[in-house]
PDB file of N, CA, C and O in Angstrom:
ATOM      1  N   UNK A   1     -16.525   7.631  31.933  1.00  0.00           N
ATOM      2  CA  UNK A   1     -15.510   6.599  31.840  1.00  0.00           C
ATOM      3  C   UNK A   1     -14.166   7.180  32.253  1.00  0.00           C
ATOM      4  O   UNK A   1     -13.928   8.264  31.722  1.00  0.00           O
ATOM      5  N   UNK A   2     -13.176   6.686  33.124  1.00  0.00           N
ATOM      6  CA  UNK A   2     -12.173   7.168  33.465  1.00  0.00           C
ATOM      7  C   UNK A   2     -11.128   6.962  32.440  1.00  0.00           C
ATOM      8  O   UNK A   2     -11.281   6.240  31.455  1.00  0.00           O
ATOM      9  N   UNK A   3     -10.073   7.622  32.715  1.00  0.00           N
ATOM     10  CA  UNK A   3      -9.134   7.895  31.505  1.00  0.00           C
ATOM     11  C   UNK A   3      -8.114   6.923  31.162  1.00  0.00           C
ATOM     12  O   UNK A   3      -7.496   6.830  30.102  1.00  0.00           O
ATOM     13  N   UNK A   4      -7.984   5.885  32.683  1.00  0.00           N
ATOM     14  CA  UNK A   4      -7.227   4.505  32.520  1.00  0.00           C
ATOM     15  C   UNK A   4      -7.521   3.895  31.595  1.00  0.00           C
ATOM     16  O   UNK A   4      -6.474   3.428  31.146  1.00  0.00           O
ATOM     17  N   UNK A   5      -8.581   3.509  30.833  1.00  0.00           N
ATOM     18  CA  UNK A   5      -9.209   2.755  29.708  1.00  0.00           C
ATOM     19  C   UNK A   5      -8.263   3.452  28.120  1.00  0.00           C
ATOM     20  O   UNK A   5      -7.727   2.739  27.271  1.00  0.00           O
ATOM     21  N   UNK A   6      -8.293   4.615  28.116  1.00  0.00           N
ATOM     22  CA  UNK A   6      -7.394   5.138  27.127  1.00  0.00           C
ATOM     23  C   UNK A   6      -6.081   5.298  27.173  1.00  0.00           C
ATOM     24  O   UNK A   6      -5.258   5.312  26.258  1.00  0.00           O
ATOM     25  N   UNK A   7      -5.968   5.406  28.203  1.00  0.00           N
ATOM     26  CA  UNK A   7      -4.318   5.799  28.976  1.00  0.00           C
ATOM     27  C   UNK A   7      -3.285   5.090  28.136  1.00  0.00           C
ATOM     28  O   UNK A   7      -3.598   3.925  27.889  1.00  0.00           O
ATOM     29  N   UNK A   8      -2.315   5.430  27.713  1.00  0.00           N
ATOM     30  CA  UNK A   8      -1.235   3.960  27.904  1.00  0.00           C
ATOM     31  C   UNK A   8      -0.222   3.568  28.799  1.00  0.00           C
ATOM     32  O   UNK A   8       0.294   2.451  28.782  1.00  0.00           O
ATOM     33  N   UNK A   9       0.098   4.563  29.661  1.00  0.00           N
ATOM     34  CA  UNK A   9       0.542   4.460  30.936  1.00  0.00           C
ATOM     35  C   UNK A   9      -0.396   4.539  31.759  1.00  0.00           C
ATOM     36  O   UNK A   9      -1.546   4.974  31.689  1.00  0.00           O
ATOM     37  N   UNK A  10       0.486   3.860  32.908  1.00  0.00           N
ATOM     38  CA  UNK A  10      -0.389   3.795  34.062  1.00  0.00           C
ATOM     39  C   UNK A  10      -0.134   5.198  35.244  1.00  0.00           C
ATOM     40  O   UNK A  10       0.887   5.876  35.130  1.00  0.00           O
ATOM     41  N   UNK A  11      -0.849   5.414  36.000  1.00  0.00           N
ATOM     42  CA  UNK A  11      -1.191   6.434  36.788  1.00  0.00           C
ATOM     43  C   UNK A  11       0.519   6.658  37.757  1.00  0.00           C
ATOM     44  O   UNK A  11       1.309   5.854  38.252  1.00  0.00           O
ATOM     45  N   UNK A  12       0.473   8.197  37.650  1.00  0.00           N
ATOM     46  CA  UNK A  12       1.506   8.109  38.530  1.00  0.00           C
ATOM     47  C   UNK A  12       1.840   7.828  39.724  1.00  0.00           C
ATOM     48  O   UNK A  12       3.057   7.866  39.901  1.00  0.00           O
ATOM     49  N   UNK A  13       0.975   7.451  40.976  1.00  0.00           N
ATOM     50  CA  UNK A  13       0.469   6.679  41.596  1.00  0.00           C
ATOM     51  C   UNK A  13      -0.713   5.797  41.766  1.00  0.00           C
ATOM     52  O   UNK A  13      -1.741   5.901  41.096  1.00  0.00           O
ATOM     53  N   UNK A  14      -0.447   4.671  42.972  1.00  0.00           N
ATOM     54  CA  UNK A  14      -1.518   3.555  42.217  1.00  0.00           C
ATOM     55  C   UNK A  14      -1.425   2.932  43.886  1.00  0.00           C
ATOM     56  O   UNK A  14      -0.582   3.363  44.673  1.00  0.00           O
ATOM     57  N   UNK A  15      -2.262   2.042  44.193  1.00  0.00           N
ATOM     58  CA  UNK A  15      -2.120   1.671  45.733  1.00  0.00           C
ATOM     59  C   UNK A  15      -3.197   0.180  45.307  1.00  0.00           C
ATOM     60  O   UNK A  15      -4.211   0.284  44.618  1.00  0.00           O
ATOM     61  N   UNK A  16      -2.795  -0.860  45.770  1.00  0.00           N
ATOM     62  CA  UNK A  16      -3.742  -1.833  45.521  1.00  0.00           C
ATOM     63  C   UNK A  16      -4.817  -2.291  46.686  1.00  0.00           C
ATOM     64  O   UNK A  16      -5.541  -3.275  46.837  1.00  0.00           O
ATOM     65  N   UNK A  17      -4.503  -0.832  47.592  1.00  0.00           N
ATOM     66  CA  UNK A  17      -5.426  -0.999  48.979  1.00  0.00           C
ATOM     67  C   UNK A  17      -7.028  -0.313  48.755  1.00  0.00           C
ATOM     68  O   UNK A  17      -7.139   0.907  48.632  1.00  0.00           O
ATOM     69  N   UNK A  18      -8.312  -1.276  48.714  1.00  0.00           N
ATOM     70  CA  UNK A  18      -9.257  -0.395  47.996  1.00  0.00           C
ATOM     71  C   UNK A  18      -9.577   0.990  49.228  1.00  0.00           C
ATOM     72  O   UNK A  18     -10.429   1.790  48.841  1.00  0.00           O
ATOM     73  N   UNK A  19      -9.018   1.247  50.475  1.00  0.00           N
ATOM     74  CA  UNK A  19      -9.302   2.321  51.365  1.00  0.00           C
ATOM     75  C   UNK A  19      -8.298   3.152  50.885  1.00  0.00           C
ATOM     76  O   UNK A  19      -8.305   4.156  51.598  1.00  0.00           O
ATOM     77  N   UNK A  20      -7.557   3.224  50.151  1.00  0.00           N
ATOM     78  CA  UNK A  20      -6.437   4.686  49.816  1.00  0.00           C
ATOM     79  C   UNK A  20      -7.342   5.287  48.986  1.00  0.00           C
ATOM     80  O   UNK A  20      -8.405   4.865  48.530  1.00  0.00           O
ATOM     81  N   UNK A  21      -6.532   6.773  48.796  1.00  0.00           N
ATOM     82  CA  UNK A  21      -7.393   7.768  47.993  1.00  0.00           C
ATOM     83  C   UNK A  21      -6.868   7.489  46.733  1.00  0.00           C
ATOM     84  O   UNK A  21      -7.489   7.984  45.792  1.00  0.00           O
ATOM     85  N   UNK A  22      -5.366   6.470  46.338  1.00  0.00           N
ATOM     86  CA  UNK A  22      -4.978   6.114  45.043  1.00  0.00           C
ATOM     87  C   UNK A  22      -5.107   4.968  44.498  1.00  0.00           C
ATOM     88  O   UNK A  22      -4.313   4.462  43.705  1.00  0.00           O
ATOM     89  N   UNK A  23      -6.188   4.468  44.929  1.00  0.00           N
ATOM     90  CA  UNK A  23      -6.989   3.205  44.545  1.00  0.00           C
ATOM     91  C   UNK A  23      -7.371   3.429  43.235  1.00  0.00           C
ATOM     92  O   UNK A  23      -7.671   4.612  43.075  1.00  0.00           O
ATOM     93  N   UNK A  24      -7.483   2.724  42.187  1.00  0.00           N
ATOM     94  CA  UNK A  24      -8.288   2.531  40.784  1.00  0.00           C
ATOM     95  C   UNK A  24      -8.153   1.315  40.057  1.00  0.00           C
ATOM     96  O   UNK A  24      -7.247   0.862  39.358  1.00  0.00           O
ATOM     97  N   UNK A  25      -9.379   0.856  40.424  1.00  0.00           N
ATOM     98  CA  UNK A  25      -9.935  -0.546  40.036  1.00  0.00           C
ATOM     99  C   UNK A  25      -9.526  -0.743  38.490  1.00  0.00           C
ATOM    100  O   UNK A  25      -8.790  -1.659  38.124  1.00  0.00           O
ATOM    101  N   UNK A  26     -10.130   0.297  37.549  1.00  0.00           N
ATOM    102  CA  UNK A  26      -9.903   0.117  36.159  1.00  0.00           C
ATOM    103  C   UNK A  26      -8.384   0.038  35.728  1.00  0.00           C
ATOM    104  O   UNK A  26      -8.025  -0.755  34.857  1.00  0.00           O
ATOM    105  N   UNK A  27      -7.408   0.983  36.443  1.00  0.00           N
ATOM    106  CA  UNK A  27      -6.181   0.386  36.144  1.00  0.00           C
ATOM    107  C   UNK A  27      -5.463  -0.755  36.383  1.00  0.00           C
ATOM    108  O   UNK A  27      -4.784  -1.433  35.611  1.00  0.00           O
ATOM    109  N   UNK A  28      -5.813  -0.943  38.127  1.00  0.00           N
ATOM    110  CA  UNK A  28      -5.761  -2.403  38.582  1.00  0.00           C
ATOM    111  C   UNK A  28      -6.156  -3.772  37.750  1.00  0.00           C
ATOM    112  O   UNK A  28      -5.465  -4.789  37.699  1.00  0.00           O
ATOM    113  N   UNK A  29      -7.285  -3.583  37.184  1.00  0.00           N
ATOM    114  CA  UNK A  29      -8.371  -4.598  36.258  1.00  0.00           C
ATOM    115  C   UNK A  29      -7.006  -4.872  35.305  1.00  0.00           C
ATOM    116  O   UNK A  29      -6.411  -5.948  35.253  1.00  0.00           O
ATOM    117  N   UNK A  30      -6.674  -3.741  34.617  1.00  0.00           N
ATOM    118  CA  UNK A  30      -5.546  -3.819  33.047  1.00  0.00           C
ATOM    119  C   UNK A  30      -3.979  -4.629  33.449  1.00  0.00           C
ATOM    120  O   UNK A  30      -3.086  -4.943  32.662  1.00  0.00           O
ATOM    121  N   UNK A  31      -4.024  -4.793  34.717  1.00  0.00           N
ATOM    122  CA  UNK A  31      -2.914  -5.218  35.056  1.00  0.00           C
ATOM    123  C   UNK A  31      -1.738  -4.353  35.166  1.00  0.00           C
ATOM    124  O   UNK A  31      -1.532  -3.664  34.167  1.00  0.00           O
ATOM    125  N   UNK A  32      -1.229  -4.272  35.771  1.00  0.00           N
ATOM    126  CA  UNK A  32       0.042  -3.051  36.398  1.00  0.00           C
ATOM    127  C   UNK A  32       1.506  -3.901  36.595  1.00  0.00           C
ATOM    128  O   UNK A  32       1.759  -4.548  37.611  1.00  0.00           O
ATOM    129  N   UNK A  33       2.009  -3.830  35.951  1.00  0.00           N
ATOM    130  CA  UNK A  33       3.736  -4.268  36.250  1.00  0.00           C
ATOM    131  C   UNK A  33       4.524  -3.342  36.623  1.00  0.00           C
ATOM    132  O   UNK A  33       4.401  -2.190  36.205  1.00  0.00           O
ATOM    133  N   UNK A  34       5.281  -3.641  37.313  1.00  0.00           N
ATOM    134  CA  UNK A  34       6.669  -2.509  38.176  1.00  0.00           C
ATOM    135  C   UNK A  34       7.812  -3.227  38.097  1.00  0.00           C
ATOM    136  O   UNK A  34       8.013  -4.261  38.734  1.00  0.00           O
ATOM    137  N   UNK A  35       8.704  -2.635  37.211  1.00  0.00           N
ATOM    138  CA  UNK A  35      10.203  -2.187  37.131  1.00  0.00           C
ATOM    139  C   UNK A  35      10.750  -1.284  38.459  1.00  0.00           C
ATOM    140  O   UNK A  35      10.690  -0.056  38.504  1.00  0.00           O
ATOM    141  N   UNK A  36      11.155  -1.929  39.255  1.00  0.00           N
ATOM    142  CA  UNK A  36      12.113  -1.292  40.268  1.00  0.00           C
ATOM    143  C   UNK A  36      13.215  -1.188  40.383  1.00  0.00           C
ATOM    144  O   UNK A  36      13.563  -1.951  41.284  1.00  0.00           O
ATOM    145  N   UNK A  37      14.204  -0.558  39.904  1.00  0.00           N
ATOM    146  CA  UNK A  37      15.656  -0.015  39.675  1.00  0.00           C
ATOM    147  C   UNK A  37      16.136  -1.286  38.761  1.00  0.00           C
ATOM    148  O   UNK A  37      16.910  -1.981  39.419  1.00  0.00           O
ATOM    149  N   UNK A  38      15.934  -1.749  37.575  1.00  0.00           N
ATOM    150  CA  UNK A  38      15.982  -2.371  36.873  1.00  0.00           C
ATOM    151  C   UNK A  38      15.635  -4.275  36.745  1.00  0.00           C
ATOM    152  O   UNK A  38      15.891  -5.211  35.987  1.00  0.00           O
ATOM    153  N   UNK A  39      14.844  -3.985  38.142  1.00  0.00           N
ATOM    154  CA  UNK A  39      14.376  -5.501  38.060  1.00  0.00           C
ATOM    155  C   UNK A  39      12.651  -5.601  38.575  1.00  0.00           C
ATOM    156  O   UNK A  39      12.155  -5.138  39.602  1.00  0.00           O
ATOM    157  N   UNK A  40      11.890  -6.478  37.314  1.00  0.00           N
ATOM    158  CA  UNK A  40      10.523  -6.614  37.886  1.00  0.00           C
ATOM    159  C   UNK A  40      10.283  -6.970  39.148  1.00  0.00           C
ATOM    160  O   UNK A  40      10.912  -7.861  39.720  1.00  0.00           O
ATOM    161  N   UNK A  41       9.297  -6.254  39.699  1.00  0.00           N
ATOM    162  CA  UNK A  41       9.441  -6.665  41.043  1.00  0.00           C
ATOM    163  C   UNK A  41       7.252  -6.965  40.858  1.00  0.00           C
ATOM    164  O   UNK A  41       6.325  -6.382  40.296  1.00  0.00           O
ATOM    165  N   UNK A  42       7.463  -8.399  41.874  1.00  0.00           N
ATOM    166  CA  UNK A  42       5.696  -8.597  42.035  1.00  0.00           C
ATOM    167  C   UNK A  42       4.589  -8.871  43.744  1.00  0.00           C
ATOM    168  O   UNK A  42       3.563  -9.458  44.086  1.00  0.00           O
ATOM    169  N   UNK A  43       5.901  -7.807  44.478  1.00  0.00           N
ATOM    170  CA  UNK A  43       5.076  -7.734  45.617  1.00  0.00           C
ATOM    171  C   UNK A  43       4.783  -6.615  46.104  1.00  0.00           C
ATOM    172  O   UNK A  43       4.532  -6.526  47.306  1.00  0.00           O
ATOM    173  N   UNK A  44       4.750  -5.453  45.222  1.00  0.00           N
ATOM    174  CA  UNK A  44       4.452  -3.762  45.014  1.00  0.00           C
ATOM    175  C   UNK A  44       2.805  -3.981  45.149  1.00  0.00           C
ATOM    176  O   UNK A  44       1.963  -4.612  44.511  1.00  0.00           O
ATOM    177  N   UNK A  45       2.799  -2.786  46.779  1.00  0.00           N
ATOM    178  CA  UNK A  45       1.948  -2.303  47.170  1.00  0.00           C
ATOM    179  C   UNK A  45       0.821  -1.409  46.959  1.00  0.00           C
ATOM    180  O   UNK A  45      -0.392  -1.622  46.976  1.00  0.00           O
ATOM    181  N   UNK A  46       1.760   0.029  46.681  1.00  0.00           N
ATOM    182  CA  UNK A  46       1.659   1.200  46.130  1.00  0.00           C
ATOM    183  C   UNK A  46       3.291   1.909  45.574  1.00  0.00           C
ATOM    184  O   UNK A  46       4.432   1.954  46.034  1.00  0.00           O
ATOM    185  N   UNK A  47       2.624   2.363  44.399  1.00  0.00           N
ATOM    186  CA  UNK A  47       3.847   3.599  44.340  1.00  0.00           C
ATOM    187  C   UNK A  47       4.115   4.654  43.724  1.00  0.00           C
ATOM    188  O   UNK A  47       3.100   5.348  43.678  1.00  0.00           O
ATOM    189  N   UNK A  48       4.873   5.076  43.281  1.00  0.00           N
ATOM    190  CA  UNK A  48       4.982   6.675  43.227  1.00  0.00           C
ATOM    191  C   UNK A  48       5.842   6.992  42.022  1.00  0.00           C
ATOM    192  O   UNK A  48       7.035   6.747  42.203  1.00  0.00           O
ATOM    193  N   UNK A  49       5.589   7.374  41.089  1.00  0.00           N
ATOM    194  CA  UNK A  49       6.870   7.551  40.160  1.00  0.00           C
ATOM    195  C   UNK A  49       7.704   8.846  40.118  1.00  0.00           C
ATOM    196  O   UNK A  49       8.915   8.856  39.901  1.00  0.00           O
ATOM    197  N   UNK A  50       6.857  10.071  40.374  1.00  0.00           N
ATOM    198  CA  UNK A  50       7.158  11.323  40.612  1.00  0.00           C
ATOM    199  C   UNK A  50       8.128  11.452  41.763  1.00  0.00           C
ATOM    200  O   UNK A  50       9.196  12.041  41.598  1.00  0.00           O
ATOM    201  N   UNK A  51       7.754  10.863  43.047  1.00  0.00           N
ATOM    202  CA  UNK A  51       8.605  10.726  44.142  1.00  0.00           C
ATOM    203  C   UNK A  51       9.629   9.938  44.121  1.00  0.00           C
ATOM    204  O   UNK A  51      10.553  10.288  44.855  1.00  0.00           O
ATOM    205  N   UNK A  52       9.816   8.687  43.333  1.00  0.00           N
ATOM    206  CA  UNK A  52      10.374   7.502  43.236  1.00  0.00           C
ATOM    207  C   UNK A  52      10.321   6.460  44.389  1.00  0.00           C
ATOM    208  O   UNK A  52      11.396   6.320  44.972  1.00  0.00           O
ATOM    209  N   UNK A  53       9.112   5.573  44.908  1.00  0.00           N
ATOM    210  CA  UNK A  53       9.080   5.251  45.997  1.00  0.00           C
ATOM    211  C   UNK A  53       8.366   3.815  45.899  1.00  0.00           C
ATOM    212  O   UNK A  53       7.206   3.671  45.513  1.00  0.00           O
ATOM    213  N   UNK A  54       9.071   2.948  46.233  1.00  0.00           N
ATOM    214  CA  UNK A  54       7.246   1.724  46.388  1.00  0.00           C
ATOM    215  C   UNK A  54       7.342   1.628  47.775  1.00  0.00           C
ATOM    216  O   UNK A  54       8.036   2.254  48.577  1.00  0.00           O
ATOM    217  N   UNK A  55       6.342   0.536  47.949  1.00  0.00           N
ATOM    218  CA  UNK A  55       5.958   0.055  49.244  1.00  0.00           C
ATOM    219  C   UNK A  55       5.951  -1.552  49.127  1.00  0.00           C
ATOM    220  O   UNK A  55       4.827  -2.052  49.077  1.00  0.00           O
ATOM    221  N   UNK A  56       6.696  -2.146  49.092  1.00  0.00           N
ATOM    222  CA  UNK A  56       6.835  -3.501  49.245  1.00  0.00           C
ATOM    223  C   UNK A  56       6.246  -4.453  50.246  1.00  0.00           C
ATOM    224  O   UNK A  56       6.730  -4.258  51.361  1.00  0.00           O
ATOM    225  N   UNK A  57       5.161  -5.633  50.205  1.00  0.00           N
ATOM    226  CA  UNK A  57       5.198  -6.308  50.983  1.00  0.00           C
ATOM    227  C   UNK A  57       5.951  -7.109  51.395  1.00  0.00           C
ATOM    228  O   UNK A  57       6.795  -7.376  50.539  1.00  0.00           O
ATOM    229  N   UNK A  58       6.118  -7.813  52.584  1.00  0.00           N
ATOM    230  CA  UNK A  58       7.166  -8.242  53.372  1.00  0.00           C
ATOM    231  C   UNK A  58       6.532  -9.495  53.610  1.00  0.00           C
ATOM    232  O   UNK A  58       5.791  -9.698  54.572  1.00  0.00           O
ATOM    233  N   UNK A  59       6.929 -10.656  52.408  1.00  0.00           N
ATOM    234  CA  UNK A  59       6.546 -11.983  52.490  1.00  0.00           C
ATOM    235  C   UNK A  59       5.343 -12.084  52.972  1.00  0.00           C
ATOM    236  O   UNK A  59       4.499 -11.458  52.331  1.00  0.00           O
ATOM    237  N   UNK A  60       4.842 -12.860  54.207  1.00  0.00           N
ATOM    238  CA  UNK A  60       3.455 -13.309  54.817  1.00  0.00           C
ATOM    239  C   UNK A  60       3.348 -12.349  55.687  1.00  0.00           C
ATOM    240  O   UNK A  60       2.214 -12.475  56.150  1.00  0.00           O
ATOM    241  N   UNK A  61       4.009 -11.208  56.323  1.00  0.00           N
ATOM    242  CA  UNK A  61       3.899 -10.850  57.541  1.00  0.00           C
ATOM    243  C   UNK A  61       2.406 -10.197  57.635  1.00  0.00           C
ATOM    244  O   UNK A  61       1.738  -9.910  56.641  1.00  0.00           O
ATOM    245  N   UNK A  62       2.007 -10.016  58.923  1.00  0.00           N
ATOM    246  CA  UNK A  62       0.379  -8.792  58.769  1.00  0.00           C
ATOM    247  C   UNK A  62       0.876  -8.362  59.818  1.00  0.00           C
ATOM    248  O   UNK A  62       1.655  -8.910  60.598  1.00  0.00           O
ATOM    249  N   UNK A  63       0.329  -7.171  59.837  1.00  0.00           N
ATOM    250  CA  UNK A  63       0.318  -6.254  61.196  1.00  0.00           C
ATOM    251  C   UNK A  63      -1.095  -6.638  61.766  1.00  0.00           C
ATOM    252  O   UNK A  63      -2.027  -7.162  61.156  1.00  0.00           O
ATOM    253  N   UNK A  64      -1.026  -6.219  63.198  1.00  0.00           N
ATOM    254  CA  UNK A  64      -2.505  -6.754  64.109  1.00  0.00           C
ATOM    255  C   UNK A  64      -3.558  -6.206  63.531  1.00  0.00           C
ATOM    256  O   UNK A  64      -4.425  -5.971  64.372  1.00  0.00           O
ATOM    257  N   UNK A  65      -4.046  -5.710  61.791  1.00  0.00           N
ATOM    258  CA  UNK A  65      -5.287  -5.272  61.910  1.00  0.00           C
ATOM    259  C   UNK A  65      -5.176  -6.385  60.332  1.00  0.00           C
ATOM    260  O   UNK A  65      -6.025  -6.159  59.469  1.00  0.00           O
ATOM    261  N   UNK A  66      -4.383  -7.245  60.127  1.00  0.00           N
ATOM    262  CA  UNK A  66      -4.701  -7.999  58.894  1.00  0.00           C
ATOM    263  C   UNK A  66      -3.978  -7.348  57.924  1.00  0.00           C
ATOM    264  O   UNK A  66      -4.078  -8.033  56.906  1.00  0.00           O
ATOM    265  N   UNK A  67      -3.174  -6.195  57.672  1.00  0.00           N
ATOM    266  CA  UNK A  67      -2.545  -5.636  56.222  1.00  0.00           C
ATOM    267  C   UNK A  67      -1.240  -6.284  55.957  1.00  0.00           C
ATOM    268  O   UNK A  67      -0.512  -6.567  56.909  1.00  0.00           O
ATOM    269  N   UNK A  68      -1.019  -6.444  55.197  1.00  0.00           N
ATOM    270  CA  UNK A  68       0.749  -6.525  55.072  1.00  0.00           C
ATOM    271  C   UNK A  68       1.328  -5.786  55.098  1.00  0.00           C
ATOM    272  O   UNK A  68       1.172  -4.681  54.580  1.00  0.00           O
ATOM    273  N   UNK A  69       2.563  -6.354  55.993  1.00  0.00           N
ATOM    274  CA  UNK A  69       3.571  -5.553  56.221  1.00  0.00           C
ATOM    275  C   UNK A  69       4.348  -4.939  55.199  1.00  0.00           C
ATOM    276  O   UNK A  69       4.738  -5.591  54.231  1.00  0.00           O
ATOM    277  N   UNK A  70       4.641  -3.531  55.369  1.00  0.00           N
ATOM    278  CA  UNK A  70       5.665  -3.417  53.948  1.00  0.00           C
ATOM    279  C   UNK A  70       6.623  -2.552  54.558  1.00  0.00           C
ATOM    280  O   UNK A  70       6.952  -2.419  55.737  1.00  0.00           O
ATOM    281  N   UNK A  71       7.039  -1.939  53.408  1.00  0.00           N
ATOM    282  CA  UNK A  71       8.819  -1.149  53.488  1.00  0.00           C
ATOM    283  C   UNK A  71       8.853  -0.224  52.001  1.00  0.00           C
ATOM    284  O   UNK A  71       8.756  -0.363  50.782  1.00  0.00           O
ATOM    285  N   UNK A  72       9.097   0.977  53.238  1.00  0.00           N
ATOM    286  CA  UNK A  72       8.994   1.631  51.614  1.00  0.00           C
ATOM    287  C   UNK A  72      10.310   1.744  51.070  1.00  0.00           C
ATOM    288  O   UNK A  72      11.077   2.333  51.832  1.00  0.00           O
ATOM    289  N   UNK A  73      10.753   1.410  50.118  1.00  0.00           N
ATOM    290  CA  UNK A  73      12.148   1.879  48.958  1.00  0.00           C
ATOM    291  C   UNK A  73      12.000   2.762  48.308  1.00  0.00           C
ATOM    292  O   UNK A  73      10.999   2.903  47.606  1.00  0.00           O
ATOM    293  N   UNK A  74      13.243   3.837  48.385  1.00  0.00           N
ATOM    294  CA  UNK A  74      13.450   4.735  46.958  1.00  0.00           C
ATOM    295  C   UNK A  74      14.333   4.005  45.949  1.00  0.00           C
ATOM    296  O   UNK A  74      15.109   3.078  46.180  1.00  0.00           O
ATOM    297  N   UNK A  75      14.037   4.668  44.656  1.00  0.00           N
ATOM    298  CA  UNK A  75      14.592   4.126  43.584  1.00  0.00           C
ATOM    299  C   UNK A  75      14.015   4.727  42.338  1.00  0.00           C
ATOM    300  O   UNK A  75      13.154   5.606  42.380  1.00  0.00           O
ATOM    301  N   UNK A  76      14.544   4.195  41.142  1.00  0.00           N
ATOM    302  CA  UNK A  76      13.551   4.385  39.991  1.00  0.00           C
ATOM    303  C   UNK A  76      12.484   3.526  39.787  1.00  0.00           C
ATOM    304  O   UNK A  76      12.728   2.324  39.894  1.00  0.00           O
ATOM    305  N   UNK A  77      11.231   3.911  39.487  1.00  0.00           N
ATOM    306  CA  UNK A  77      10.503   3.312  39.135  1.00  0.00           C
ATOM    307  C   UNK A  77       9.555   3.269  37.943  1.00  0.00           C
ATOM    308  O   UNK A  77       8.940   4.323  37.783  1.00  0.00           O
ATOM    309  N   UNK A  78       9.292   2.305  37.074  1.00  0.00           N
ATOM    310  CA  UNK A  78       8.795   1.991  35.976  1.00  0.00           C
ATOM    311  C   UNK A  78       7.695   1.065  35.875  1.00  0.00           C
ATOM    312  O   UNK A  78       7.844  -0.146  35.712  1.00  0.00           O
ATOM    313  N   UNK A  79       6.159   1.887  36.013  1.00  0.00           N
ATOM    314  CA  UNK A  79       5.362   0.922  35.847  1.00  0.00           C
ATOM    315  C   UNK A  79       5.116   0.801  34.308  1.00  0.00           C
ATOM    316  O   UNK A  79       5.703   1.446  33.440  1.00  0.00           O
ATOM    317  N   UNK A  80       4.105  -0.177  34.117  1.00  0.00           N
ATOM    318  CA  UNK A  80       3.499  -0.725  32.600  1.00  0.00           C
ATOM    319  C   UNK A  80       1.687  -1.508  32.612  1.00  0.00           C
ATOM    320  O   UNK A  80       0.939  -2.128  33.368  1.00  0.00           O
ATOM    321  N   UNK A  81       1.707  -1.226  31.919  1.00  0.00           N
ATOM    322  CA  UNK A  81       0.640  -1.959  31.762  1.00  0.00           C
ATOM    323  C   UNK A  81       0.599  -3.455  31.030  1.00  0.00           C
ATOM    324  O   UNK A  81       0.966  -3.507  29.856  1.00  0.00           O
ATOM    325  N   UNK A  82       0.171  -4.643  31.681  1.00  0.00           N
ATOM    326  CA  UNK A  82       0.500  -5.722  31.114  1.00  0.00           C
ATOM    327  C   UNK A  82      -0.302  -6.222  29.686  1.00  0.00           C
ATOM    328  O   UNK A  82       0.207  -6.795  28.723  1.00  0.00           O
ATOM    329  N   UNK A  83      -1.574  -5.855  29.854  1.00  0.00           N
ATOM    330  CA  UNK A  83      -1.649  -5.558  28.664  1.00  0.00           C
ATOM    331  C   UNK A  83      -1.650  -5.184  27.544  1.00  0.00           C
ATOM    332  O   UNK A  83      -1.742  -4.023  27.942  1.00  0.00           O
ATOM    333  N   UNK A  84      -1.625  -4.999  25.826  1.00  0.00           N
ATOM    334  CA  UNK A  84      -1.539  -4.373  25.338  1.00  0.00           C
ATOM    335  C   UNK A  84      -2.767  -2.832  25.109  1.00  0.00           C
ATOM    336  O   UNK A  84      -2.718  -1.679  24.681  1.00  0.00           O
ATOM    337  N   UNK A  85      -3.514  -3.546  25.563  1.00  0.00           N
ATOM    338  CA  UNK A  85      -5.224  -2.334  25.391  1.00  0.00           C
ATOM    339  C   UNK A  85      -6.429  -3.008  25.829  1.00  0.00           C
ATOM    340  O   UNK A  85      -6.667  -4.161  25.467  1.00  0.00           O
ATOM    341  N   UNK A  86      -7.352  -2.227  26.735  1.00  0.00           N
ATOM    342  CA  UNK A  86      -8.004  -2.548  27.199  1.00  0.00           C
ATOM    343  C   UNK A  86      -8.988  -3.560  26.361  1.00  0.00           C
ATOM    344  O   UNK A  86      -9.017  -3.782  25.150  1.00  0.00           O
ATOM    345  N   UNK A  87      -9.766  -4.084  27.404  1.00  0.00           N
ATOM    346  CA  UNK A  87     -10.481  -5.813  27.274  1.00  0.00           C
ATOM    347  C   UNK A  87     -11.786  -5.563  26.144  1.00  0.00           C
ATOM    348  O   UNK A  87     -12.258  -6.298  25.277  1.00  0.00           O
ATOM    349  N   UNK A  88     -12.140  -4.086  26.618  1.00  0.00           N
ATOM    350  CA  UNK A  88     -12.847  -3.734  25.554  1.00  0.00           C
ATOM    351  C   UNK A  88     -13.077  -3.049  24.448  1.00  0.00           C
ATOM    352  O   UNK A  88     -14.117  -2.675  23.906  1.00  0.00           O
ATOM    353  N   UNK A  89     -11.410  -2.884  24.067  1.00  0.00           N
ATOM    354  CA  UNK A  89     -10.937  -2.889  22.379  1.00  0.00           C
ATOM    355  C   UNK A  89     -10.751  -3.878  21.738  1.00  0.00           C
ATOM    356  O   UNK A  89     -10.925  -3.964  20.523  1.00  0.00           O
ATOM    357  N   UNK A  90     -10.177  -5.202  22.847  1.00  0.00           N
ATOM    358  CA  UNK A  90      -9.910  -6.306  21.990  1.00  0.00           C
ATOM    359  C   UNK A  90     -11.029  -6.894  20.904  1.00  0.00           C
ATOM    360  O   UNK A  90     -12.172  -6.460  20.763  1.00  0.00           O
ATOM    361  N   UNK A  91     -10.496  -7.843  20.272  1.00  0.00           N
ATOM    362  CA  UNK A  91     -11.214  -8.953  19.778  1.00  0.00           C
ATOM    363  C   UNK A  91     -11.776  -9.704  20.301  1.00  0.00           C
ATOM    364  O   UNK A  91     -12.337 -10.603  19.674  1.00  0.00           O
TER     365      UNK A  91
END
């Protein structure tokens, strides 16, 4: 069992692309919120807390192979988990 299930933070990077090497479904599953320099932000790609970095998508755009377009920003960043504890501690 991976360690996201116990965790209470979320991973210091995270990518919601399932071909990156910082893909993880089980954290993804718990729900992931991002604080970006003091405002929630909900079109975060991937990002980085160590580096301070997201990758923002860019409204509808795709590049010619289907991904969205993004932009990476520095800043602070603050992820969370939206839940309080995983689905299978609850009640």
């Amino acid at each position: 069992m991976n360690d996201t299930t116990t965790n209470p933070t979320p991973p210091d990077r995270l990518s919601v692309d399932p071909r990156s090497p910082h893909y993880d479904p089980d954290s993804l599953g718990r729900g992931v919120g991002i604080i970006f320099n003091g405002q929630e932000r909900f079109n975060v790609e991937e990002y980085c807390v160590s580096e301070g970095w997201v990758r923002l998508a860019m409204a509808k755009t795709r590049d010619r192979k289907g991904n969205p377009l993004t932009m990476k920003m520095n800043g602070v960043v603050e992820p969370f988990f939206r839940d309080s504890a995983p689905a299978s501690e609850q009640p």
